[in-house]
Residue frames relative to the residue before (quaternion, step in Angstrom):
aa qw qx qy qz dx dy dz
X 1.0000 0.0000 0.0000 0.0000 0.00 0.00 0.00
X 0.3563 -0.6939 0.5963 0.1898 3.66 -0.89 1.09
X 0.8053 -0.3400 0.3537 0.3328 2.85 -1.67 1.00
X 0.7859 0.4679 -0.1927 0.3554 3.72 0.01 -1.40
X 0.7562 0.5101 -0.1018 0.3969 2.80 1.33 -1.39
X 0.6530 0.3545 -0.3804 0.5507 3.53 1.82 -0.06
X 0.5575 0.5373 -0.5477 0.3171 3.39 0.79 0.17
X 0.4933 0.5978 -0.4812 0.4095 3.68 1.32 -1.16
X 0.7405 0.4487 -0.3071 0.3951 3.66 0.57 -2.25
X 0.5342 0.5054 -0.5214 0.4329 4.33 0.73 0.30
X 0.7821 0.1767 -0.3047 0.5140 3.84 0.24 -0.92
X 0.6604 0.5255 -0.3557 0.4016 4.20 0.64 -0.20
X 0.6363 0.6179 -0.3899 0.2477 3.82 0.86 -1.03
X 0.6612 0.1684 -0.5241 0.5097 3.47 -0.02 1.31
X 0.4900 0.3711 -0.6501 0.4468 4.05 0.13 0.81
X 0.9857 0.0086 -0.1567 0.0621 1.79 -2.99 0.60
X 0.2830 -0.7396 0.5966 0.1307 3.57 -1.06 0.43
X 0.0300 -0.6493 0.7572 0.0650 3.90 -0.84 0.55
X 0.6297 -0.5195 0.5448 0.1919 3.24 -1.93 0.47
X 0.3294 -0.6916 0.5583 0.3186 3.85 -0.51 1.12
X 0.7319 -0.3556 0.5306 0.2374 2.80 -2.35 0.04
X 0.6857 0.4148 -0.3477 0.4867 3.81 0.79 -0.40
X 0.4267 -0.5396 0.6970 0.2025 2.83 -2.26 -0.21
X 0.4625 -0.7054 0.5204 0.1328 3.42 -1.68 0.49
X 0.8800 -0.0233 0.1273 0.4570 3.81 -0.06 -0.57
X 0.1153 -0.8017 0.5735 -0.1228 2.70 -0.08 1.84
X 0.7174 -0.6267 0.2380 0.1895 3.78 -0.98 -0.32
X 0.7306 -0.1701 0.1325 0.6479 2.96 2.61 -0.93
X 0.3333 -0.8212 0.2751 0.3727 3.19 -0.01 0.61
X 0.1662 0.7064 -0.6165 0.3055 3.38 -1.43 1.10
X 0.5460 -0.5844 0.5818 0.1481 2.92 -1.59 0.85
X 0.2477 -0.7001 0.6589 -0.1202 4.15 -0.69 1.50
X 0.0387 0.7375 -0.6449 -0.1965 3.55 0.10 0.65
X 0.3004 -0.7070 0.6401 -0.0100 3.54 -1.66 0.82
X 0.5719 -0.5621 0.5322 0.2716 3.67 -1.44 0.58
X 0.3127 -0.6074 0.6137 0.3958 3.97 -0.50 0.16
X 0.6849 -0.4248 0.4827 0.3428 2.70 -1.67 0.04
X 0.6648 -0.5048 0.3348 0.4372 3.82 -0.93 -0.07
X 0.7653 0.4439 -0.0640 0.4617 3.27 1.25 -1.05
X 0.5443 0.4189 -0.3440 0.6403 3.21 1.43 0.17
X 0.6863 0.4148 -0.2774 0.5291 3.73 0.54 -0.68
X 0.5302 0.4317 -0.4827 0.5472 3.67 0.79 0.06
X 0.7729 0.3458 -0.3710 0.3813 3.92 0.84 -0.62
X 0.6669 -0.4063 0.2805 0.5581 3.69 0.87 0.58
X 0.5918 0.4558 -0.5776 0.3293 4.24 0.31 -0.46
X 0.2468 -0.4945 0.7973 0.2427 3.19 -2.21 0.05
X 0.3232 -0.7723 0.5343 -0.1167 3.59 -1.22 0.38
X 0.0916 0.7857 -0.6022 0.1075 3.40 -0.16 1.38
X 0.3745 -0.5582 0.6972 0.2492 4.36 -1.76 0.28
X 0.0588 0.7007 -0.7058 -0.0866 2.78 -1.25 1.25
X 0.3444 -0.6639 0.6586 0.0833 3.65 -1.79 0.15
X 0.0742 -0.7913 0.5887 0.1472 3.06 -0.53 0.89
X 0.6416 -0.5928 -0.0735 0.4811 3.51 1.73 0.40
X 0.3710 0.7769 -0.1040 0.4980 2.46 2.59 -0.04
X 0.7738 -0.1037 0.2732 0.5621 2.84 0.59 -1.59
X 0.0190 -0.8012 0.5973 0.0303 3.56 -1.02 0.32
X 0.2996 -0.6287 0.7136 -0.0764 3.16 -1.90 1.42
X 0.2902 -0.6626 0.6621 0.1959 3.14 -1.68 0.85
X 0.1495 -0.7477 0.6400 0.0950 3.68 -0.80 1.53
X 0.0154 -0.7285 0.6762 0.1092 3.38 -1.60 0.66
X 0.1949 -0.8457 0.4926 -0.0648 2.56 -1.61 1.06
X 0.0510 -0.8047 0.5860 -0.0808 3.73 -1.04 0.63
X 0.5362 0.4932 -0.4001 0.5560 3.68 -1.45 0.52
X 0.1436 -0.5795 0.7893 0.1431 3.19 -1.97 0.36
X 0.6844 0.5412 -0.3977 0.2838 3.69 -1.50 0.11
X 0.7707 -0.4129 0.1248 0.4689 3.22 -0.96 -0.04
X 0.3887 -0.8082 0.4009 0.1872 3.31 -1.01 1.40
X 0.4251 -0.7110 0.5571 0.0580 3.13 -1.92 1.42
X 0.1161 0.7456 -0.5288 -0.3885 3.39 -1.06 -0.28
X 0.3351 -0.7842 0.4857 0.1919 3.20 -0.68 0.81
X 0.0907 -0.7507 0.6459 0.1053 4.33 -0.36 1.11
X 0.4435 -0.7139 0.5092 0.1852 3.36 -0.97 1.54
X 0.5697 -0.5936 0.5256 0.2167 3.89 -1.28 0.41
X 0.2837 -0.2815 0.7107 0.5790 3.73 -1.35 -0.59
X 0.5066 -0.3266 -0.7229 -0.3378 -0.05 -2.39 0.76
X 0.8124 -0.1940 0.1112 0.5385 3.80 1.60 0.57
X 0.6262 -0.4138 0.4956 0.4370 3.58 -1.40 0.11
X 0.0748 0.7482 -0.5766 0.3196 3.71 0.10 1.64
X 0.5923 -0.5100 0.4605 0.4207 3.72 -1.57 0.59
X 0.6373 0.3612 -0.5238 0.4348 3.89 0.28 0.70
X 0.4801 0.2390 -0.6525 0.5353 3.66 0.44 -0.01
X 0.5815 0.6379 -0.4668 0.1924 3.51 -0.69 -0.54
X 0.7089 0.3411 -0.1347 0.6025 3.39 0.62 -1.48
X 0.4814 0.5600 -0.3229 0.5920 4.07 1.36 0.04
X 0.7307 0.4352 -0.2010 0.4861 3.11 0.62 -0.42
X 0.4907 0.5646 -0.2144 0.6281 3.44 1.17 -1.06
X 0.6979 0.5522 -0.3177 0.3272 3.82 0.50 -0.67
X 0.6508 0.6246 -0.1372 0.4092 2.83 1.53 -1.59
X 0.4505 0.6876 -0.2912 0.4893 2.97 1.69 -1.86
X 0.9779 0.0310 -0.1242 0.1656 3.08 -0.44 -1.07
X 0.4611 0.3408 -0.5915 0.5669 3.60 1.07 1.12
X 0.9618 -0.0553 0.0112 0.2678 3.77 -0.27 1.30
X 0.8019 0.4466 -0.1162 0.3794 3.10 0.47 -1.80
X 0.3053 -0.5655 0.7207 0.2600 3.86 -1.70 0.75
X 0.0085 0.7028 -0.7044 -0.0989 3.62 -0.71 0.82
X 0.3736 -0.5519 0.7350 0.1248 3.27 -1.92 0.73
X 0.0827 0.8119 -0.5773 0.0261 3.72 -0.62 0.76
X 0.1040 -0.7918 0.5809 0.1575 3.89 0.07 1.18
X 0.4643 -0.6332 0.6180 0.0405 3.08 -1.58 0.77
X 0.2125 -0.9198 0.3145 -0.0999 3.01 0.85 2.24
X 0.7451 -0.1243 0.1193 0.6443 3.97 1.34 -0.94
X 0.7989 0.4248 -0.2589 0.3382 3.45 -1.33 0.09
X 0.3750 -0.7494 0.3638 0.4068 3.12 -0.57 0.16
X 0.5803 -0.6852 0.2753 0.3436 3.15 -0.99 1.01
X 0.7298 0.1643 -0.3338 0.5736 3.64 -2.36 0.66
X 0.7968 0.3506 -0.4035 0.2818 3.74 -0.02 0.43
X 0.3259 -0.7609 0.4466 0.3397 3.90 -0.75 1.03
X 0.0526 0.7423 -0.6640 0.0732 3.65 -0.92 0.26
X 0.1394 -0.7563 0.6374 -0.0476 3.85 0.70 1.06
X 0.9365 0.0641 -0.1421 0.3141 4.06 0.31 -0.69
X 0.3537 0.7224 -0.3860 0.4517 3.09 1.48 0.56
X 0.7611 0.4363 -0.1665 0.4502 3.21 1.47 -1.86
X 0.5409 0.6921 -0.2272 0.4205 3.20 1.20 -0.71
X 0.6605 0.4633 -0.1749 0.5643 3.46 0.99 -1.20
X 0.6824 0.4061 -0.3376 0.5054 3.93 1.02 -0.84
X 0.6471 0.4856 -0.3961 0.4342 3.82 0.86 -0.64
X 0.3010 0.8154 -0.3854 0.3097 3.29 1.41 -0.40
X 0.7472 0.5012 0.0919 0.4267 3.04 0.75 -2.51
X 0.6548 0.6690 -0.1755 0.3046 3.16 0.99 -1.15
X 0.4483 -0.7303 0.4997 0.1262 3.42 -0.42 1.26
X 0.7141 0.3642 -0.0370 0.5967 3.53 1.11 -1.01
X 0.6767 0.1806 -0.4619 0.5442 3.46 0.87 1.12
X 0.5405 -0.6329 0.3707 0.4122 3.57 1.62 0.35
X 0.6083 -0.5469 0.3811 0.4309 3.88 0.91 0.26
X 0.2730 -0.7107 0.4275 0.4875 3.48 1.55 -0.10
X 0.1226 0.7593 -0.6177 0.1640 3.86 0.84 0.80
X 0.4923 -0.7111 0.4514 0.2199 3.25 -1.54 0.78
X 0.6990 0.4966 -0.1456 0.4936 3.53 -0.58 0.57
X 0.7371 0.2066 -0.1341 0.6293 3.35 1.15 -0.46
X 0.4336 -0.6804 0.5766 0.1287 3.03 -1.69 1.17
X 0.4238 -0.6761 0.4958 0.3427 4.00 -1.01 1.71
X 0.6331 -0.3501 0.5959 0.3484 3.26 -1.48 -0.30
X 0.6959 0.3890 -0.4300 0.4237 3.47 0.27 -0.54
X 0.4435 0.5916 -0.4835 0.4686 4.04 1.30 0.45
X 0.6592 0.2568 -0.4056 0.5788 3.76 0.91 -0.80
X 0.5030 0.5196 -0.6146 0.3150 3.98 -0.03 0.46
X 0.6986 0.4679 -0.2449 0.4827 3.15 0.96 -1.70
X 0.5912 0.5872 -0.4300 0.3475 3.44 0.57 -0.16
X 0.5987 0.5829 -0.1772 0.5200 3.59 1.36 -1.49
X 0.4205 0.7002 -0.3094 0.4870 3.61 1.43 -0.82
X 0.8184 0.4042 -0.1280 0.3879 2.69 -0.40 -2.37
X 0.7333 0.4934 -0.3156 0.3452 4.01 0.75 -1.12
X 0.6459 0.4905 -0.3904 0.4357 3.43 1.20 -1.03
X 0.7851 0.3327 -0.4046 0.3304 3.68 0.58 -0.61
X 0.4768 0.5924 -0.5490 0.3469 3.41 0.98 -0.16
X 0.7503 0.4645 -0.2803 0.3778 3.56 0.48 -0.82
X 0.6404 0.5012 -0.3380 0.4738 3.36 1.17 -0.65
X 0.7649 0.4976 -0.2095 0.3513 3.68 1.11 -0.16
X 0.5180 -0.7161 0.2454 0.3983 3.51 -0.60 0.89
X 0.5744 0.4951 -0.4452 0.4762 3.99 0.44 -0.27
X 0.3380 -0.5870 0.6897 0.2559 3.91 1.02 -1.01
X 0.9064 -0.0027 -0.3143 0.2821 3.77 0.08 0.44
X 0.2698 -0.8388 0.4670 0.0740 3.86 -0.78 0.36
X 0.3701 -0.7239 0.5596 0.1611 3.91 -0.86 0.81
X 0.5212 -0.6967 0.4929 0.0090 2.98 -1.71 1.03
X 0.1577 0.7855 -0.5968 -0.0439 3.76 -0.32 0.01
X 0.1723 0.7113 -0.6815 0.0069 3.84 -0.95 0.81
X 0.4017 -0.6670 0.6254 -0.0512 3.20 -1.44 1.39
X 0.9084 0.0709 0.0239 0.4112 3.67 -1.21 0.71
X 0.6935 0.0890 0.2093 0.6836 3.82 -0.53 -1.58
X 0.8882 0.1766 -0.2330 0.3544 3.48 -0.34 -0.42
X 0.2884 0.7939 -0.4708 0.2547 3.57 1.28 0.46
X 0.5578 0.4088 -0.3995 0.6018 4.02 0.30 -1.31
X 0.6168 0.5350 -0.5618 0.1329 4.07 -0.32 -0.76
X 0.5617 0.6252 -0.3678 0.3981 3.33 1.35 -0.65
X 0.5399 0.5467 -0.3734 0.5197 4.13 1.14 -0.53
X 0.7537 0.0716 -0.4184 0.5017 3.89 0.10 -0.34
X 0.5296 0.5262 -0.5773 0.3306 4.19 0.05 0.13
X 0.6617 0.6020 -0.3631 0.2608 3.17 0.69 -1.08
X 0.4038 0.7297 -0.4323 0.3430 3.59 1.85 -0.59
X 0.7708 0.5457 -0.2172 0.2469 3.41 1.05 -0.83
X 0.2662 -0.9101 0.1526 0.2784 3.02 -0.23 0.81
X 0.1661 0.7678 -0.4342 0.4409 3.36 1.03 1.23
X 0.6199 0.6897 -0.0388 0.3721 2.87 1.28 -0.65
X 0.2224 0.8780 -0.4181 0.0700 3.69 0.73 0.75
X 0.7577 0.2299 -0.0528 0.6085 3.80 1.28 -0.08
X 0.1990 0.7770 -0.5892 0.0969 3.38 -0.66 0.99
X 0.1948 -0.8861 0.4201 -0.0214 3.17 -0.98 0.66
X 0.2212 -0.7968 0.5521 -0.1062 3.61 0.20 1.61
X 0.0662 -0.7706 0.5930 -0.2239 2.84 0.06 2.12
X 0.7921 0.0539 0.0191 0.6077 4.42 -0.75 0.74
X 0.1949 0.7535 -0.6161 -0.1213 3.61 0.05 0.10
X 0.1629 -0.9022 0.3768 0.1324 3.79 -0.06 1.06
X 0.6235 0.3596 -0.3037 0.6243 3.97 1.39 -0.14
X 0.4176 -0.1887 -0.8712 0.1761 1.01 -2.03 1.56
X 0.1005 0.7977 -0.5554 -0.2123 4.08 -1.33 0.29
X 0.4031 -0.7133 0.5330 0.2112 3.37 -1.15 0.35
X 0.3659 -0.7787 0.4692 0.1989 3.40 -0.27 1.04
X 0.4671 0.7344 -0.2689 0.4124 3.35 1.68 -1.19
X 0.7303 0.4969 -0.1691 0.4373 3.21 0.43 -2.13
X 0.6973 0.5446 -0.2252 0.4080 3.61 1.04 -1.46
X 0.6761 0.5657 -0.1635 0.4429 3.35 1.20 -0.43
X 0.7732 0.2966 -0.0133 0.5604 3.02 1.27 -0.52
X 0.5830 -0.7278 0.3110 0.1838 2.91 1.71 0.81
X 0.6874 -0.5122 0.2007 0.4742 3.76 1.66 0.55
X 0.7176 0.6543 -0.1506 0.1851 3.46 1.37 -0.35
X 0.6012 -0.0370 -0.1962 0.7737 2.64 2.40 0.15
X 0.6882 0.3769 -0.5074 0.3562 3.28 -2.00 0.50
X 0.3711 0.5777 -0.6737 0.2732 3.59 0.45 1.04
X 0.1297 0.6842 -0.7168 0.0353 3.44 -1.59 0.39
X 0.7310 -0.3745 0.2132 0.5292 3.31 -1.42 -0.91
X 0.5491 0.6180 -0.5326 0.1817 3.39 0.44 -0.05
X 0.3233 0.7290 -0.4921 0.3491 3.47 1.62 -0.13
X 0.7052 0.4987 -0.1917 0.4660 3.78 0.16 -1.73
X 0.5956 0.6385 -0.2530 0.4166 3.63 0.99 -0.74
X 0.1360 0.7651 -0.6290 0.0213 3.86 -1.24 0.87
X 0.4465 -0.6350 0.4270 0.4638 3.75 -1.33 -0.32
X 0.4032 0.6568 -0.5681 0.2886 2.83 0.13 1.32
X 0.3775 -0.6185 0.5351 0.4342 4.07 -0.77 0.05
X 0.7958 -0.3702 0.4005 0.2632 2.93 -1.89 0.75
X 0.7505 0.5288 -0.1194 0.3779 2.72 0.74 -2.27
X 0.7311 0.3162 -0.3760 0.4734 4.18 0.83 -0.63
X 0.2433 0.8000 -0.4726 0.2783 3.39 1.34 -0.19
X 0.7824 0.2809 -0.0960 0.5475 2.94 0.17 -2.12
X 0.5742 0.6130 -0.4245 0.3380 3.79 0.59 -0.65
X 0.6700 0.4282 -0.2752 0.5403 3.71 0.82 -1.19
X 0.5597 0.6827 -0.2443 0.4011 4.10 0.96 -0.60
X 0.6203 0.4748 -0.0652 0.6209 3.14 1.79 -1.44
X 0.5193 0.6260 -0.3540 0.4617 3.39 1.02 -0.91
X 0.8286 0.4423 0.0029 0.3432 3.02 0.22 -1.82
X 0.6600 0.4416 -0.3501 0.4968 3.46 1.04 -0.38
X 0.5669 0.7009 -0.1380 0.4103 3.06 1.42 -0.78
X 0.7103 -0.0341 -0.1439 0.6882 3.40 1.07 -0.62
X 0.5998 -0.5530 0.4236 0.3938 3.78 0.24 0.53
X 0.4105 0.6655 -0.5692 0.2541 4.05 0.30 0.73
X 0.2188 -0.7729 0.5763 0.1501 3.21 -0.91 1.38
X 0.5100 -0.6333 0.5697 0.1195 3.09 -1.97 0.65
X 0.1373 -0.6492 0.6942 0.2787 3.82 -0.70 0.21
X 0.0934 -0.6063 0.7712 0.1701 3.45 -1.78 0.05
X 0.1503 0.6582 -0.7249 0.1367 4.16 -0.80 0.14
X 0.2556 0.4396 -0.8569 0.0841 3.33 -1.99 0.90
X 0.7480 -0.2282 0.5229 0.3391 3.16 -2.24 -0.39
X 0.4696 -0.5693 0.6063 0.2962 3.46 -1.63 0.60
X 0.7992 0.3177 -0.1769 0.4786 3.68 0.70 -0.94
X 0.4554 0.6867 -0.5503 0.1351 3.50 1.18 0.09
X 0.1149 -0.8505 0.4621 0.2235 3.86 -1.20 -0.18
X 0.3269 0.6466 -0.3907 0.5678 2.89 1.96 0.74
X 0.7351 0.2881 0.0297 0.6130 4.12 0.91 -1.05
X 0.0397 -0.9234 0.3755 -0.0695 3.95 0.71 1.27
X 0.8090 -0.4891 0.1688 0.2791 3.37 0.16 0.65
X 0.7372 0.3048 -0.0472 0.6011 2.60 0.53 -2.32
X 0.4274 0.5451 -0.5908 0.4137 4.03 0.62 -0.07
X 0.7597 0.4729 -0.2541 0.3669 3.74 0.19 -1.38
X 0.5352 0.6546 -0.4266 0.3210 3.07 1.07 -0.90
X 0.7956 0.3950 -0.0852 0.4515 2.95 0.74 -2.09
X 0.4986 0.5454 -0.5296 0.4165 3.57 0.86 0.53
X 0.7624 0.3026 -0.2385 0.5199 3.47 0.85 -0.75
X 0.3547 0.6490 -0.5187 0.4288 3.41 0.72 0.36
X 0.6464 0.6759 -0.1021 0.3390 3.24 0.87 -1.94
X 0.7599 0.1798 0.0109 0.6246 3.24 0.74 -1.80
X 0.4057 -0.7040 0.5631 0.1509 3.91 0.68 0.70
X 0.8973 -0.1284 0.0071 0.4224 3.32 -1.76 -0.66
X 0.5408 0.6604 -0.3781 0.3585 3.64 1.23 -0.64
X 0.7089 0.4042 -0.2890 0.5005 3.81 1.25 -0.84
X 0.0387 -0.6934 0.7183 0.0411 3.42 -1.70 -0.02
X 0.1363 -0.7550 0.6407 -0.0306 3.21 -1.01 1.47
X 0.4491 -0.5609 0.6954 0.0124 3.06 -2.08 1.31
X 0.0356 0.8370 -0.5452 0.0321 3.34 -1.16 0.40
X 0.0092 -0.9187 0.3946 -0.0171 3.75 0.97 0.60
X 0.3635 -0.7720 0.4619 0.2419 2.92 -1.40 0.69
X 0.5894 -0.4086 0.2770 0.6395 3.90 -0.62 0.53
X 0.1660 -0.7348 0.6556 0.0521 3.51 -2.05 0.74
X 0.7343 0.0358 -0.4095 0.5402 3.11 1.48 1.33
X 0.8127 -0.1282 0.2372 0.5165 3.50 -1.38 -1.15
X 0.6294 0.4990 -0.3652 0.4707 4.13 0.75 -0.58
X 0.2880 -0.8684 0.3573 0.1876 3.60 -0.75 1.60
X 0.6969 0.2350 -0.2028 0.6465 3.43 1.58 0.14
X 0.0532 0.8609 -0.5016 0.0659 3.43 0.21 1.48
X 0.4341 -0.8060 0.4020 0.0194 3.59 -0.77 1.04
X 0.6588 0.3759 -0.0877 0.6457 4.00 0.72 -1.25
X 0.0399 -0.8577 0.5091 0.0601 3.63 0.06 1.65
X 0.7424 0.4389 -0.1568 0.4813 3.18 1.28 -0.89
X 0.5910 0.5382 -0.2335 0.5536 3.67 1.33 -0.89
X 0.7709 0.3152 -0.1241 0.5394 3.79 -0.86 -1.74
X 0.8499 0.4506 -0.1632 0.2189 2.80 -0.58 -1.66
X 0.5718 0.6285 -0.1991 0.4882 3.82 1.47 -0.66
X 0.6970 0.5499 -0.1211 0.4440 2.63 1.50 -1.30
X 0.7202 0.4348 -0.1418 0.5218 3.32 1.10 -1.10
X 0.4784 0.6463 -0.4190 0.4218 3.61 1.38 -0.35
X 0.0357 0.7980 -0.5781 -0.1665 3.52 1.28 -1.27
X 0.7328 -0.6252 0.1170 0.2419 3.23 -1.09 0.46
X 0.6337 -0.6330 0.2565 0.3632 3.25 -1.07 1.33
X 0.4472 -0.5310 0.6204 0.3649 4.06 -1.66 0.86
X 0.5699 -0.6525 0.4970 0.0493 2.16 -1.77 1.45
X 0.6058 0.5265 -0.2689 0.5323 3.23 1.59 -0.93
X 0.7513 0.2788 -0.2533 0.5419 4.10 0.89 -0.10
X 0.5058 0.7685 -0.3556 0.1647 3.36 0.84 1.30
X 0.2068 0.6097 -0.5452 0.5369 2.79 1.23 2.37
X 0.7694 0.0490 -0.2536 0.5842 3.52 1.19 -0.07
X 0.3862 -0.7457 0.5425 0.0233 3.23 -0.51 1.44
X 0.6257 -0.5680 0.4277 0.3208 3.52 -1.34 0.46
X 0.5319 -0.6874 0.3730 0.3247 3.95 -0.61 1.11
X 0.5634 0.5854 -0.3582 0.4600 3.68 1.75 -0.26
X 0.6970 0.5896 -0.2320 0.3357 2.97 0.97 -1.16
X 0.4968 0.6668 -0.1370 0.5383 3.11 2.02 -1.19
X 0.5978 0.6102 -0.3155 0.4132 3.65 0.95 -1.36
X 0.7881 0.4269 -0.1232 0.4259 3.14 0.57 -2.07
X 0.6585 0.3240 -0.5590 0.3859 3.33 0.48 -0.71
X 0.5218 0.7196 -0.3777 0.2595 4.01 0.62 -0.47
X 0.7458 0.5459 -0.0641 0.3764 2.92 1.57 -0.85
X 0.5812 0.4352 -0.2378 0.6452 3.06 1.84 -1.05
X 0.6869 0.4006 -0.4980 0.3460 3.41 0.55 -0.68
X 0.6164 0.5484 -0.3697 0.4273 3.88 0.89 -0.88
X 0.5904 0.5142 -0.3880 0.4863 3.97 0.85 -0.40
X 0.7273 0.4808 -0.1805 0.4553 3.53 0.90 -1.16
X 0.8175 0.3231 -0.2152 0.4255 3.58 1.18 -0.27
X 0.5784 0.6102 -0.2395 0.4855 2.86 2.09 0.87
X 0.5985 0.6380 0.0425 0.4827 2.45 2.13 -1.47
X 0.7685 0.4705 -0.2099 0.3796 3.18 0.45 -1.71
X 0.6874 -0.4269 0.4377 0.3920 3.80 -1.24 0.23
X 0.0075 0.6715 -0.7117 -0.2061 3.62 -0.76 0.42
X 0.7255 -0.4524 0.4565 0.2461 3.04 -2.14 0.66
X 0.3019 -0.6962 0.6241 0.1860 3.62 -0.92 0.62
């Protein structure tokens, strides 16, 4: 979420509702290959609907190599997941990027927010409980592992859709996930005040159940799959003690980031997306201390690539 766009989502975050970008009920699960849109296919993706029989998303995709999926943030499937994507593209990776709410290439941080609200299929974004759109991403995560030649594939959630990466990860296709801003539970208080009042327990709190919590923890100790964690030091959208207790959870298997701000905005939020963006590119003359995005990403390809890639026999 951009700067602008959480101040609007402080004095707006219970208006209006717009219709998402997905569909509901489909017939079986499977993979429908589809035309892109014009405007995505002008940026290089092709673009297939899946169903997991429940429910169904249009996933696009781009890149050769080992396959990502990449779950888009508020304020939506917008020209920063894109150019995020593009990133991936090009140290390696085929990324698969469903197109979870909103309507697409457009930002709407409180419109979408207020409809996921409602939403039966993100679970009200209620705390403690895992949405349904986790057993989609899950159906996702299985068809491409199998459809792919190594047999396994990395995760990346961002913001609202960050915890999703804890129940997918159950799967075991799954060798690398990454739990990038986790932003629900929020306090509007806390946001408003810039961190200085309204902390409690909802900090430690996500939408995720208890119950895959420890499942995905088991998962992971079990076959040795590691977890990133990364937010901002000053974010107040992505709260510490949440991360903490993620890597608490998953012990030696996790590894947390913590960054300092990587421009002029004192509690910045969209490490990989906005915020990269707005860093523009790092001085040459200060180039012993690179930009904390720049830092993120390389952290990220390299952790995808050393999870991901083929090992020698």
């Amino acid at each position: 979420m951009s700067r602008g766009g959480r101040r609007r989502f402080i004095k707006l975050a219970a208006a209006g509702t717009i219709l998402a970008g997905t569909s509901a009920g489909a017939d079986g699960p499977g993979i429908r290959k589809i035309m892109p849109d014009q405007s995505m296919q002008k940026l290089g993706f092709s673009s297939y609907n899946f169903t997991d029989g429940a429910f169904e998303h249009t996933v696009y995709v781009k890149g050769a190599g080992p396959v990502v999926i990449v779950m888009h943030e508020l304020p939506g499937f917008n020209e920063y997941t894109v150019r995020f994507v593009d990133r991936l593209v090009e140290h390696g990776f085929g990324v698969h990027a469903p197109h979870l709410y909103g309507p697409m290439m457009w930002s709407a941080s409180i419109l979408n927010y207020a409809r996921l609200c409602i939403s039966k299929e993100f679970g009200y974004l209620r705390t403690n409980r895992s949405a349904p759109v986790c057993d989609w991403l899950r159906a996702l995560s299985r068809s491409l592992a199998q459809d792919n030649s190594i047999g396994r594939i990395g995760l990346i959630g961002m913001c609202l859709t960050g915890a999703f990466v804890i129940p997918v990860v159950i799967e075991t296709g799954v060798h690398a996930g990454i739990i990038s801003q986790p932003a629900i539970p929020i306090s509007l208080r806390y946001v408003a005040t810039s961190g200085s009042a309204g902390d409690g327990d909802w900090m430690r709190e996500m939408n995720v159940s208890n119950a895959d919590l420890e499942s995905a923890a088991k998962r992971c100790a079990r076959d040795g799959v590691a977890i990133m964690v990364q937010r901002f030091k000053n974010d107040v959208l992505s709260v510490h003690p949440r991360v903490e207790r993620i890597v608490e959870v998953f012990g030696s298997n996790a590894t947390l980031h913590e960054y300092d701000n990587s421009g002029t905005d004192p509690h910045p939020h969209a490490i990989l997306t906005y915020e990269y963006d707005a860093a523009g590119d790092d001085d040459p003359v200060n180039s012993q201390a690179p930009n904390s995005t720049r830092v993120a990403l390389q952290r990220v390809v390299a952790f995808l690539h050393e999870n991901l890639d083929v090992q020698p026999t």
